[in-house]
C-alpha positions in Angstrom: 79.1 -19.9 76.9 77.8 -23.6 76.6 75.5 -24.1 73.6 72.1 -25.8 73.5 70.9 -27.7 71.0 67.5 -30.5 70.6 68.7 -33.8 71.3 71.3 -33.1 74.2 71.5 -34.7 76.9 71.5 -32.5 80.5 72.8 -33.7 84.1 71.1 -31.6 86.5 72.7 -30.7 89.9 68.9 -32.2 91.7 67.2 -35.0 90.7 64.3 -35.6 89.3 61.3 -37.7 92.1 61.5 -40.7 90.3 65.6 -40.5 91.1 67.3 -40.1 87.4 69.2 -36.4 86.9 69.5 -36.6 83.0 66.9 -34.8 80.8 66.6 -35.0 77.4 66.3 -31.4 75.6 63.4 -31.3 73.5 63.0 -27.5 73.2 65.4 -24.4 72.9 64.6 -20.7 73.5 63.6 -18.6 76.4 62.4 -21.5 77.9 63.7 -25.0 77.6 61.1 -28.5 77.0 63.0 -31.1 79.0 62.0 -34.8 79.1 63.3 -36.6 82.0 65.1 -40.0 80.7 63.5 -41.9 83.5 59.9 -41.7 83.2 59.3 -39.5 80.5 57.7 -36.7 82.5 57.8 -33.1 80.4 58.5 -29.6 82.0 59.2 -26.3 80.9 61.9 -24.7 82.8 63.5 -21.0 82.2 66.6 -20.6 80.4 68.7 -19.3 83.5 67.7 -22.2 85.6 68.8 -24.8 83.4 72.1 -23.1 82.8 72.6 -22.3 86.2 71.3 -26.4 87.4 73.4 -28.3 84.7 76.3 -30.0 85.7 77.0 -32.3 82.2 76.1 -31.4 78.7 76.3 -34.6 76.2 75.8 -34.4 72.4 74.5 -37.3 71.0 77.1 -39.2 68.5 80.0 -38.1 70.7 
């Protein structure tokens, strides 16, 4: 099981309209707060999706 934690870093399989795929997690629970690294837009997104979507998990500092 891959562990979550604020501050990572998440590839998603789809990217995001304005064309980057890495979201920055901001929130951890039920539902995930993601901010897209290319514009900043916010979204909430259920748990399940965001494990089932992620292709790359980075920590920061590694």
């Amino acid at each position: 099981m891959t562990v979550y934690q604020v501050g990572d870093i998440v590839r998603m399989k789809k990217a995001h309209p304005c064309g980057c795929s890495e979201w920055e997690i901001l929130r951890v629970g039920i539902d995930f707060r993601l901010k897209c690294m290319g514009c900043g837009h916010q979204i909430m997104i259920p748990r399940k999706l965001v494990e089932k979507n992620t292709r790359e998990l980075k920590h920061p500092g590694e």
